[in-house]
PDB file of the backbone (N, CA, C, O) and the ligand in Angstrom, with CONECT records:
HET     ZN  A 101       1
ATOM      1  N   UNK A   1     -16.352   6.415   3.735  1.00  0.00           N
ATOM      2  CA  UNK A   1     -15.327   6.928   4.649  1.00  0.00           C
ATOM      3  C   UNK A   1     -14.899   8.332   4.211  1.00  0.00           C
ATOM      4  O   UNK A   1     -14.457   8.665   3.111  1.00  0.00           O
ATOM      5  N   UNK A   2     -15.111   9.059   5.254  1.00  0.00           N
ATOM      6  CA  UNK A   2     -14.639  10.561   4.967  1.00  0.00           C
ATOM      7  C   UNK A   2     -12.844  10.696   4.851  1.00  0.00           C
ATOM      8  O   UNK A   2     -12.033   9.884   5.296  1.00  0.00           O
ATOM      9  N   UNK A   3     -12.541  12.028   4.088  1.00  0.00           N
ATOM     10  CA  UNK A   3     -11.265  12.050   4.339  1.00  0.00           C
ATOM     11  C   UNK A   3     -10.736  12.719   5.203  1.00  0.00           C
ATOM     12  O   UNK A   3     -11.046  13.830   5.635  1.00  0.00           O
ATOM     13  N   UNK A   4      -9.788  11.934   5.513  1.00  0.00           N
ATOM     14  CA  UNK A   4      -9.484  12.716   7.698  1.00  0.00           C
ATOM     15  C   UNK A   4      -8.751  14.315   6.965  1.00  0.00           C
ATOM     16  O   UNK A   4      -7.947  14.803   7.759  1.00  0.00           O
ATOM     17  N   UNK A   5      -8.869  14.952   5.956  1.00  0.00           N
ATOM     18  CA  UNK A   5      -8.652  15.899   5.908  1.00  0.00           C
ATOM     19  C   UNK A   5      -9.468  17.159   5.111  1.00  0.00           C
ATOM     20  O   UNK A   5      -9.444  18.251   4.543  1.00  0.00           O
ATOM     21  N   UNK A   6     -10.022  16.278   5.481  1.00  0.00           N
ATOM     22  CA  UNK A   6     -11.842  17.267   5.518  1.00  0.00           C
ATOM     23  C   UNK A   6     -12.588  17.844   4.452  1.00  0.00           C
ATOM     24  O   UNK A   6     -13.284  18.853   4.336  1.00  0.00           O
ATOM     25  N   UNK A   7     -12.082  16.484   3.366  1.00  0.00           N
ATOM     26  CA  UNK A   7     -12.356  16.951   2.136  1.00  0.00           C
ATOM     27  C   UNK A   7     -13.981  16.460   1.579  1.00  0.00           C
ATOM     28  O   UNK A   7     -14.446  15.374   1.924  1.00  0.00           O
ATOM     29  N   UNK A   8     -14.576  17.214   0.878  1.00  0.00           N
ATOM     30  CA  UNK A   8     -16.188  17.056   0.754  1.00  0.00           C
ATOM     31  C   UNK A   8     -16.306  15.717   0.224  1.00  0.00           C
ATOM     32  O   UNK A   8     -17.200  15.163   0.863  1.00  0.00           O
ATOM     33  N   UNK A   9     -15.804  14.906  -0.678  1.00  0.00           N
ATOM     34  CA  UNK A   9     -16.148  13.826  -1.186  1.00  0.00           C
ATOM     35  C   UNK A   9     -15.526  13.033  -0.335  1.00  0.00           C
ATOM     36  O   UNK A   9     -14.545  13.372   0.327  1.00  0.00           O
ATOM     37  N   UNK A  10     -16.393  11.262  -0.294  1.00  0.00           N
ATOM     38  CA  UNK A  10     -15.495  10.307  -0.141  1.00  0.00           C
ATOM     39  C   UNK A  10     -14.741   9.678  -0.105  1.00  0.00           C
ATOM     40  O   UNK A  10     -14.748   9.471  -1.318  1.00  0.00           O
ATOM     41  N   UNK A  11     -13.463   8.700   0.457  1.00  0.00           N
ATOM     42  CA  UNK A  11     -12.510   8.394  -0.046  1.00  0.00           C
ATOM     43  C   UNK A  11     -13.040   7.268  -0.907  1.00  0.00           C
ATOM     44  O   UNK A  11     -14.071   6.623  -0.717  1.00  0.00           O
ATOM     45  N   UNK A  12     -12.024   7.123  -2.036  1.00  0.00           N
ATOM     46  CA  UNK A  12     -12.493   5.562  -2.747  1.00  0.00           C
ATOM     47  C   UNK A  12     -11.813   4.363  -2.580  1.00  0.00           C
ATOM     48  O   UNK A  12     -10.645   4.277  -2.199  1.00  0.00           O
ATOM     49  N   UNK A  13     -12.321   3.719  -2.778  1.00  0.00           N
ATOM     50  CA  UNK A  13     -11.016   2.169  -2.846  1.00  0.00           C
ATOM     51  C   UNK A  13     -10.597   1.809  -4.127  1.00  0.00           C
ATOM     52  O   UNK A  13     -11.235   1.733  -5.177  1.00  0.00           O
ATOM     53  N   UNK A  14      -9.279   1.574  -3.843  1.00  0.00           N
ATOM     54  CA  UNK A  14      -8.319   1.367  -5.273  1.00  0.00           C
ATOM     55  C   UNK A  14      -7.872   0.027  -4.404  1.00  0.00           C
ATOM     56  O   UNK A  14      -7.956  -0.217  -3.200  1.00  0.00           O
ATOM     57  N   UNK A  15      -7.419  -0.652  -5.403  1.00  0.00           N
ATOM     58  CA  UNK A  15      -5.769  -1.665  -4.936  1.00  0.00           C
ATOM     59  C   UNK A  15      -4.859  -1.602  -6.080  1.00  0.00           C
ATOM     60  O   UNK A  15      -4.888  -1.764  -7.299  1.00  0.00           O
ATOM     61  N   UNK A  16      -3.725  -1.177  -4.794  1.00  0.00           N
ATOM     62  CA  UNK A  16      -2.962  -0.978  -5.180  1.00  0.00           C
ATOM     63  C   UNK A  16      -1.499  -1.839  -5.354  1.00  0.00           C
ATOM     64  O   UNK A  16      -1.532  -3.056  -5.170  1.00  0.00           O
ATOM     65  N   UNK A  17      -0.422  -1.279  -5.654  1.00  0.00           N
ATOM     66  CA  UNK A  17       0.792  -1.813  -5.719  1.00  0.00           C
ATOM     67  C   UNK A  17       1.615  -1.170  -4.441  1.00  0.00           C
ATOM     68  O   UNK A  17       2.195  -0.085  -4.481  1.00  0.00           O
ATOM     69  N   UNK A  18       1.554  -2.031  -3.323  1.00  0.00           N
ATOM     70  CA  UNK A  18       2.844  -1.319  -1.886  1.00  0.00           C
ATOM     71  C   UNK A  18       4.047  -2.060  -1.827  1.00  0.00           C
ATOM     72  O   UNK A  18       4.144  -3.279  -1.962  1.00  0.00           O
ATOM     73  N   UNK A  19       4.610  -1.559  -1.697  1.00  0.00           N
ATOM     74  CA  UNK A  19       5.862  -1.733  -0.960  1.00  0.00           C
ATOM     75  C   UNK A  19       6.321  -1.657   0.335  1.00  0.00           C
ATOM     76  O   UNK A  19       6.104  -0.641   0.995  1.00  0.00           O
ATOM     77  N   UNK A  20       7.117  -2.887   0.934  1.00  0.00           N
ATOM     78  CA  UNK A  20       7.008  -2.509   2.645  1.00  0.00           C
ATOM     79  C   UNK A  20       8.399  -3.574   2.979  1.00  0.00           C
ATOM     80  O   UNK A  20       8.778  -4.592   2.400  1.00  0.00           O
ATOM     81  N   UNK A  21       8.898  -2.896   4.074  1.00  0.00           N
ATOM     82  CA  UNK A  21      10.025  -3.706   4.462  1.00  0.00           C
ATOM     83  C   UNK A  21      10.119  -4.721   5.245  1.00  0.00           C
ATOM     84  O   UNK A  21       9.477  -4.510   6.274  1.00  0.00           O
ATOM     85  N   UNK A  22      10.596  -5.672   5.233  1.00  0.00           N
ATOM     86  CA  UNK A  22      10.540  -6.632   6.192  1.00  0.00           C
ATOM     87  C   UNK A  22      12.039  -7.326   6.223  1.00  0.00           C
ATOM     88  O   UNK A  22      12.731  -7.653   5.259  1.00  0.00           O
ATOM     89  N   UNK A  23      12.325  -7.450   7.650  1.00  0.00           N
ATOM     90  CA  UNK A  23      13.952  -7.490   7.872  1.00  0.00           C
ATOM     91  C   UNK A  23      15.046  -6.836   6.652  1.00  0.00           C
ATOM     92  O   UNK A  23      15.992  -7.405   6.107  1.00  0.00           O
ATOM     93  N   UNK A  24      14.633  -5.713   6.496  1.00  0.00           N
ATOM     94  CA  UNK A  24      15.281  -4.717   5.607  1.00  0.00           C
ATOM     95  C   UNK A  24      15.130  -4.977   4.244  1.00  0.00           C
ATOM     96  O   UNK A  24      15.803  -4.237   3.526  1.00  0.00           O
ATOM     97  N   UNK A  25      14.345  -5.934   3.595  1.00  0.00           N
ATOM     98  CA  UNK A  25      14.423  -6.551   2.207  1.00  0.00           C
ATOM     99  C   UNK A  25      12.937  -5.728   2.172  1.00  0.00           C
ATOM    100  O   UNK A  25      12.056  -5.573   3.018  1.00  0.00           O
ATOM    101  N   UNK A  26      13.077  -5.354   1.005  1.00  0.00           N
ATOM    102  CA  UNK A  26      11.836  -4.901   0.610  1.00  0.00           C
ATOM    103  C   UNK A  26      10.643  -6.035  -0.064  1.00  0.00           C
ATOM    104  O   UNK A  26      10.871  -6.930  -0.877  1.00  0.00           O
ATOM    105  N   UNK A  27       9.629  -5.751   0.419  1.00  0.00           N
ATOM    106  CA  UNK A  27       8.350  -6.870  -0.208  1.00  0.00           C
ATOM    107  C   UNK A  27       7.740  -6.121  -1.220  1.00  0.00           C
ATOM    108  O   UNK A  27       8.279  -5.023  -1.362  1.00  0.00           O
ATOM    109  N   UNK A  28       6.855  -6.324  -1.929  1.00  0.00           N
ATOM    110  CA  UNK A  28       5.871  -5.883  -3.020  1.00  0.00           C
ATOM    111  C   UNK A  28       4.442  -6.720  -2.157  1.00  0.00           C
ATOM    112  O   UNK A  28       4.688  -7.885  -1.846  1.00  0.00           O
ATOM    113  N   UNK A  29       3.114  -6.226  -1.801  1.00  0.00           N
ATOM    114  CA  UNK A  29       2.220  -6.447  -2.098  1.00  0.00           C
ATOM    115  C   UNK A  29       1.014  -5.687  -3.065  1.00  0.00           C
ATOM    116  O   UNK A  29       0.686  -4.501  -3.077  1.00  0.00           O
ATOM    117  N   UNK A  30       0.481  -6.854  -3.875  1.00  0.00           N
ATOM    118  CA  UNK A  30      -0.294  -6.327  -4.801  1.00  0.00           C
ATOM    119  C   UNK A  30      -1.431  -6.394  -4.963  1.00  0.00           C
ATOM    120  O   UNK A  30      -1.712  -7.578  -4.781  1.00  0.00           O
ATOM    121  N   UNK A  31      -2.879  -5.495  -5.358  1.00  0.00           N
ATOM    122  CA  UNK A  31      -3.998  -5.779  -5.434  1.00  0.00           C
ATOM    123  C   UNK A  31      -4.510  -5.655  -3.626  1.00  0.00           C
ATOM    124  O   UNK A  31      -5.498  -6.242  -3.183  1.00  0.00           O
ATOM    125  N   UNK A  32      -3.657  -4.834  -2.855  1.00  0.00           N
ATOM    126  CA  UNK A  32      -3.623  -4.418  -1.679  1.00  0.00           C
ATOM    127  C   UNK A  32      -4.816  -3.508  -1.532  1.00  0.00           C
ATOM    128  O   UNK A  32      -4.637  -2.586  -2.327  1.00  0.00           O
ATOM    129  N   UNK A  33      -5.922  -3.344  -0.900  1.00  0.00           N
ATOM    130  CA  UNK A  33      -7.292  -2.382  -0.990  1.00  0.00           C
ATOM    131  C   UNK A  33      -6.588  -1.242  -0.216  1.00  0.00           C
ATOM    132  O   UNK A  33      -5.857  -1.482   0.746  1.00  0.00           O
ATOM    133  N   UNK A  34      -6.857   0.117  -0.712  1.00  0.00           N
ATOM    134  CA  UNK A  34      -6.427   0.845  -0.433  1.00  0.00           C
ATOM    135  C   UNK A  34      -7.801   2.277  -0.513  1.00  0.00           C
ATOM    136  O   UNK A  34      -8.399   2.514  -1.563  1.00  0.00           O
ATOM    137  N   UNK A  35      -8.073   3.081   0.842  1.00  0.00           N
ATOM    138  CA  UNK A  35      -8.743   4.386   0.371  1.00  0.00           C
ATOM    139  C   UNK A  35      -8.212   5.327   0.096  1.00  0.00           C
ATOM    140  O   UNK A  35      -7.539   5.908   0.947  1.00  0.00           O
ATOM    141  N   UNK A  36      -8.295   5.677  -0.839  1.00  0.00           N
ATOM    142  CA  UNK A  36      -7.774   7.184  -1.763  1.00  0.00           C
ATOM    143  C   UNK A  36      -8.471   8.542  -1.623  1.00  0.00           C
ATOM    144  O   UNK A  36      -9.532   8.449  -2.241  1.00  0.00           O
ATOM    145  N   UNK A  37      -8.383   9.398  -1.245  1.00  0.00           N
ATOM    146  CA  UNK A  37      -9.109  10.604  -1.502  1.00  0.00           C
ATOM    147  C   UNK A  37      -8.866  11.496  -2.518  1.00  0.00           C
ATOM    148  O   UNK A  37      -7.951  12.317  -2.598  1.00  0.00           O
ATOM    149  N   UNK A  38     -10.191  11.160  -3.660  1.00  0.00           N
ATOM    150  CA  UNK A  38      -9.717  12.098  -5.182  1.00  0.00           C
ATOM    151  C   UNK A  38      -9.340  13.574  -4.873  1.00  0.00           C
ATOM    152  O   UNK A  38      -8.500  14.114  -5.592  1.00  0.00           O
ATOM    153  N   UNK A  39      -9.836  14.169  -3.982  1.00  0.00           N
ATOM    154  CA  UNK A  39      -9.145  15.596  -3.853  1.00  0.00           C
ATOM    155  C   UNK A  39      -7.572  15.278  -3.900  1.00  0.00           C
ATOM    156  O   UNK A  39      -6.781  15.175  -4.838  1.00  0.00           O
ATOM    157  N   UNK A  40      -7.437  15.162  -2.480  1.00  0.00           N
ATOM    158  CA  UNK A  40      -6.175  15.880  -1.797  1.00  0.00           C
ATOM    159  C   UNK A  40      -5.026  14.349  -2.338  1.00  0.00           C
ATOM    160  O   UNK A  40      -3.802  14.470  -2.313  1.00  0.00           O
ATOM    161  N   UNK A  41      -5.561  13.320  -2.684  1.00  0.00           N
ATOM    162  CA  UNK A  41      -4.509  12.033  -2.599  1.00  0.00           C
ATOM    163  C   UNK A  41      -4.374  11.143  -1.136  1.00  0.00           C
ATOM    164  O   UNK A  41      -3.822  10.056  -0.964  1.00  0.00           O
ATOM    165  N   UNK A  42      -4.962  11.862  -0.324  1.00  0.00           N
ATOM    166  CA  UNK A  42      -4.962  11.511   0.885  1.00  0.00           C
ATOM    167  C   UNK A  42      -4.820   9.649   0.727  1.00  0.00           C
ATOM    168  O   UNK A  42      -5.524   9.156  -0.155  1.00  0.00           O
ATOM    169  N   UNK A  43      -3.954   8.701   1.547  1.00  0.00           N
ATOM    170  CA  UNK A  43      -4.220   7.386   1.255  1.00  0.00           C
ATOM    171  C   UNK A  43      -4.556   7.166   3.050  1.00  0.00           C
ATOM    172  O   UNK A  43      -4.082   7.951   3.871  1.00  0.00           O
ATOM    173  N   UNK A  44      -5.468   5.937   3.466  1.00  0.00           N
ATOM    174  CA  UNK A  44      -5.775   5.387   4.247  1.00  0.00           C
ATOM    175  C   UNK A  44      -5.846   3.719   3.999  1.00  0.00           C
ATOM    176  O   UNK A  44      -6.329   3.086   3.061  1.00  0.00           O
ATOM    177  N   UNK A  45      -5.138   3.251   5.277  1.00  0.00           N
ATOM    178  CA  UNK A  45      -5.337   2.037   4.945  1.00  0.00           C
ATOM    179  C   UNK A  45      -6.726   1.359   5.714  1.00  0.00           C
ATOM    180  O   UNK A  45      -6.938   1.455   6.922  1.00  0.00           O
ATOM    181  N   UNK A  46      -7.717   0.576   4.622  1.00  0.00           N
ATOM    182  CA  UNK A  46      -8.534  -0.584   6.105  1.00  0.00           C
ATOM    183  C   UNK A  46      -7.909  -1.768   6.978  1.00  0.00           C
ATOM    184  O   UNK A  46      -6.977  -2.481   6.606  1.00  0.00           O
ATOM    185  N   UNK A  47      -8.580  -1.858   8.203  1.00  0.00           N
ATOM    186  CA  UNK A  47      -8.260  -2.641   8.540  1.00  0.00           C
ATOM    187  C   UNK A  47      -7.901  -4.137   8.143  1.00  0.00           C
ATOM    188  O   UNK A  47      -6.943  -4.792   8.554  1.00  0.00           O
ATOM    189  N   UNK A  48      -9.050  -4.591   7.103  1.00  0.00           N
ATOM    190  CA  UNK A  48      -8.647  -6.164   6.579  1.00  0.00           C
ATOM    191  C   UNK A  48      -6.904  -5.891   5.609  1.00  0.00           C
ATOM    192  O   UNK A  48      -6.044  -6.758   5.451  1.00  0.00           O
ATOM    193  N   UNK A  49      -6.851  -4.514   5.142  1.00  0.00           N
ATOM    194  CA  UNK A  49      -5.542  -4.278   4.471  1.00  0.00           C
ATOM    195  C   UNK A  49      -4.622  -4.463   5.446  1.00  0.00           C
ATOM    196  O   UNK A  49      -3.915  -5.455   5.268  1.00  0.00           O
ATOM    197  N   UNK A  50      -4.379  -3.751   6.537  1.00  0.00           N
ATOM    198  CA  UNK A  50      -3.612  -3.770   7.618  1.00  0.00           C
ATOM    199  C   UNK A  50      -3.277  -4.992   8.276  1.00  0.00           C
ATOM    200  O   UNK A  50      -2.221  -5.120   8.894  1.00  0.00           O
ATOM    201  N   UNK A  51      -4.293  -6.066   8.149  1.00  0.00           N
ATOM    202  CA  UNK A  51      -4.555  -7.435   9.168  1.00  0.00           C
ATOM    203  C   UNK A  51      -3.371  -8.171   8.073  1.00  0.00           C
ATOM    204  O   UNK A  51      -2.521  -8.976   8.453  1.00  0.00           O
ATOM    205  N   UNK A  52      -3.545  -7.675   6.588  1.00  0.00           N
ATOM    206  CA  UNK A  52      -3.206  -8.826   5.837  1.00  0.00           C
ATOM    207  C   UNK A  52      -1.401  -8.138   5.440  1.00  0.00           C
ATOM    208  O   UNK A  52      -0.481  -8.886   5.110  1.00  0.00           O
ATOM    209  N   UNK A  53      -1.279  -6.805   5.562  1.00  0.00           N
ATOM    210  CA  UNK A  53       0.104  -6.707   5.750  1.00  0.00           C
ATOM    211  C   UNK A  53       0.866  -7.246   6.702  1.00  0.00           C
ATOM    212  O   UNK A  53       1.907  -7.892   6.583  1.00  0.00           O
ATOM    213  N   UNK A  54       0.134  -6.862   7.877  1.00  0.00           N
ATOM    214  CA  UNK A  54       0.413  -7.574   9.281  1.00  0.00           C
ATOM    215  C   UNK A  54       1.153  -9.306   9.081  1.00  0.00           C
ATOM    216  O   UNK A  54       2.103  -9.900   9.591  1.00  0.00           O
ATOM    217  N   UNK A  55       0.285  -9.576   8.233  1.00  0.00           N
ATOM    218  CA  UNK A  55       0.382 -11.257   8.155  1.00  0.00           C
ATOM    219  C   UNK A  55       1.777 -11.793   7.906  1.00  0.00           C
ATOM    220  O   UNK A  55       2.566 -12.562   8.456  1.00  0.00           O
ATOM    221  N   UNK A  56       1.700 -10.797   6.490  1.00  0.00           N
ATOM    222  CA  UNK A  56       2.552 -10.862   5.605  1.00  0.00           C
ATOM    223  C   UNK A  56       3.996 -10.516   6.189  1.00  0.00           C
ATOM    224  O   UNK A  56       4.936 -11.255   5.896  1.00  0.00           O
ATOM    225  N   UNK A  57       4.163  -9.564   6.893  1.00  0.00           N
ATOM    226  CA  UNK A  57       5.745  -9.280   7.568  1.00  0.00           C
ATOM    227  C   UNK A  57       5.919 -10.118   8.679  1.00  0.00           C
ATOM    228  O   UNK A  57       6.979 -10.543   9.137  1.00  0.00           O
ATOM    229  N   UNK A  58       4.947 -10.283   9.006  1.00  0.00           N
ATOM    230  CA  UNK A  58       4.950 -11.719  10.506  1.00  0.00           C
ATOM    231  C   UNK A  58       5.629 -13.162   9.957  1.00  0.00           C
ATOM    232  O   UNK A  58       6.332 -13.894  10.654  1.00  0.00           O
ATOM    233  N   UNK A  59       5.222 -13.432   8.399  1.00  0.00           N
ATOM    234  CA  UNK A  59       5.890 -14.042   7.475  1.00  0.00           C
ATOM    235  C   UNK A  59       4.787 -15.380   7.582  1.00  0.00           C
ATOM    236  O   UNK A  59       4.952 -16.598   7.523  1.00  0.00           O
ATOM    237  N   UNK A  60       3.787 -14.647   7.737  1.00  0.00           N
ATOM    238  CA  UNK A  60       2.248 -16.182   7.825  1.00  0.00           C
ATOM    239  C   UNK A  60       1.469 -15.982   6.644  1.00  0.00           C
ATOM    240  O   UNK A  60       0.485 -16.720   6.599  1.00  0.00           O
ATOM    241  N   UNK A  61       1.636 -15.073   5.506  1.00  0.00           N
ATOM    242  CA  UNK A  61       1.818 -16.062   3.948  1.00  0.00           C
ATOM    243  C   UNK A  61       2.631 -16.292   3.000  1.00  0.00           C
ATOM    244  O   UNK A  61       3.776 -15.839   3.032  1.00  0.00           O
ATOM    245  N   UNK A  62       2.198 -16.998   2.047  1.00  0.00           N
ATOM    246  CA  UNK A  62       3.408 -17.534   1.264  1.00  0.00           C
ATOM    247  C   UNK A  62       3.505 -16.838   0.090  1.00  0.00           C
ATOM    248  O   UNK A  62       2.496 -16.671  -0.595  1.00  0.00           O
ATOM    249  N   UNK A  63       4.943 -16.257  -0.358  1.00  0.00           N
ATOM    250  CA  UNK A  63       5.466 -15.495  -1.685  1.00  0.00           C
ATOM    251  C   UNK A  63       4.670 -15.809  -2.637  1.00  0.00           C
ATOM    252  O   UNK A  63       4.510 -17.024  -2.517  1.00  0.00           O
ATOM    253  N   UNK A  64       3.901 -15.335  -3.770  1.00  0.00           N
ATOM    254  CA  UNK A  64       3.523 -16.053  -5.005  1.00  0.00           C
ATOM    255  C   UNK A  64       4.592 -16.047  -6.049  1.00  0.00           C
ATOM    256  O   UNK A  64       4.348 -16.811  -6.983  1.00  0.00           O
ATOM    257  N   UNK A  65       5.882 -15.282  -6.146  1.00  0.00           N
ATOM    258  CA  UNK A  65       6.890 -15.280  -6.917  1.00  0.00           C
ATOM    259  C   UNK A  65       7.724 -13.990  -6.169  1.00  0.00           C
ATOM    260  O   UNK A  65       7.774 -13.439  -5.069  1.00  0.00           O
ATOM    261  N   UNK A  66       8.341 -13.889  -7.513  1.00  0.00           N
ATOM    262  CA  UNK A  66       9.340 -12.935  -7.229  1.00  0.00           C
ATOM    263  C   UNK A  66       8.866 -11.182  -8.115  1.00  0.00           C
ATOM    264  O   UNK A  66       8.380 -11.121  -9.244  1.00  0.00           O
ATOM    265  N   UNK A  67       9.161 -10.037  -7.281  1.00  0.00           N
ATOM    266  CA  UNK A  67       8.940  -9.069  -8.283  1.00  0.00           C
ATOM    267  C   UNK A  67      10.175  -8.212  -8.770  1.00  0.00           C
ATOM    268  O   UNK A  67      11.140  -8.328  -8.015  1.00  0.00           O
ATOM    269  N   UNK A  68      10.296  -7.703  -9.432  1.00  0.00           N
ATOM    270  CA  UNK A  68      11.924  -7.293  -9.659  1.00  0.00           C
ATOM    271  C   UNK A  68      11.295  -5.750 -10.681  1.00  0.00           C
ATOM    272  O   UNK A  68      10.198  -5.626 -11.226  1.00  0.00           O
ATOM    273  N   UNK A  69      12.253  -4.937 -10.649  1.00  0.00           N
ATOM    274  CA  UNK A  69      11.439  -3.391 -10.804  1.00  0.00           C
ATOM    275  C   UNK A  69      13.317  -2.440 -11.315  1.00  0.00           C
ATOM    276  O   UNK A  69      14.451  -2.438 -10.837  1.00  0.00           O
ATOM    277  N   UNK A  70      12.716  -1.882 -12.334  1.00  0.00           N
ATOM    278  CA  UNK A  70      13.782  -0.822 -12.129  1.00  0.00           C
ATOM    279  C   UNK A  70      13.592   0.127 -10.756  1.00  0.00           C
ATOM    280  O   UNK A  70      12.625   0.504 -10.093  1.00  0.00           O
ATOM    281  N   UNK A  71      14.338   0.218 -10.725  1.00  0.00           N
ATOM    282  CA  UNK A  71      14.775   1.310  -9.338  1.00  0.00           C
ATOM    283  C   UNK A  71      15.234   2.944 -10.346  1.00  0.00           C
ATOM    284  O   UNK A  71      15.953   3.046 -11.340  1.00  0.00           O
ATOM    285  N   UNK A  72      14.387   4.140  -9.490  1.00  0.00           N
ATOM    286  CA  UNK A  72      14.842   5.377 -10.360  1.00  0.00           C
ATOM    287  C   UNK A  72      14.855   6.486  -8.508  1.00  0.00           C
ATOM    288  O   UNK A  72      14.024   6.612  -7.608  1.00  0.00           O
ATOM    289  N   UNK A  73      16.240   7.032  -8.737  1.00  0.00           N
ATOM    290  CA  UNK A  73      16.015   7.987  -7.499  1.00  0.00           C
ATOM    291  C   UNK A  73      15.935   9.041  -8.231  1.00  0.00           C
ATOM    292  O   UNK A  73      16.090   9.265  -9.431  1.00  0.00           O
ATOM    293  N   UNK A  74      15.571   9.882  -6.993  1.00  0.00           N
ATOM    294  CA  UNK A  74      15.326  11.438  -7.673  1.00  0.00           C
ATOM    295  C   UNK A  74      16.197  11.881  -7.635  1.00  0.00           C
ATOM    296  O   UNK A  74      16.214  12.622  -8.618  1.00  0.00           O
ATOM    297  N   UNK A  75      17.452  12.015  -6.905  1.00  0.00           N
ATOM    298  CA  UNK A  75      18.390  12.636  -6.975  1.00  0.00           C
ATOM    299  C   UNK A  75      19.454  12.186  -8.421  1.00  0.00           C
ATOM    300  O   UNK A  75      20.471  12.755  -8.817  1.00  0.00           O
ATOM    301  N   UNK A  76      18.683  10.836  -9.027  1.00  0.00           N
ATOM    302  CA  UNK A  76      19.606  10.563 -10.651  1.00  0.00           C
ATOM    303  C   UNK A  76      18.608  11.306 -11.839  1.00  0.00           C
ATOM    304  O   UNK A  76      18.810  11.433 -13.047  1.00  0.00           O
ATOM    305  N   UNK A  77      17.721  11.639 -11.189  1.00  0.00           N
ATOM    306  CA  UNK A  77      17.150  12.062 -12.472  1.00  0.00           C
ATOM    307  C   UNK A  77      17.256  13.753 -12.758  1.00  0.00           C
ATOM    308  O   UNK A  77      16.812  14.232 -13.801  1.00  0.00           O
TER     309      UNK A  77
HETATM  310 ZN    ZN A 101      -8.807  14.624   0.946  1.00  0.00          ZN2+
END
């Protein structure tokens, strides 16, 4: 997959760590496939990624636990 910003190399696949909201509570999904473009950072999501976020805020799978995270804004640092 090229990068939609027209960069010479391929994008790669990583999985990653996202974050996404659902009824204002924030979720964590992890090990999420994700294309990266080593130039620019460019991120793209695939479709089976998309199908399975989709799922997930629709609330058609089940939590594997809980994730809990320091929180850092930029405006405290
Ligand atoms: Zn790029």
């Amino acid at each position: 997959m090229q990068c939609p910003n027209g960069c010479p190399s391929s994008m790669e696949e990583r999985k990653e760590e996202k974050i996404f909201h659902r009824n204002g509570e924030p979720i964590v999904i992890s090990d999420l496939v994700m294309y990266v473009c080593p130039n620019c950072g460019q991120e793209s999501m695939p479709l089976p990624s998309a199908r399975i976020v989709e799922n997930i805020l629709n609330g058609k799978a089940k939590s594997t636990g809980k994730f809990t995270a320091e929180l850092y804004e930029v405006s405290s640092v």
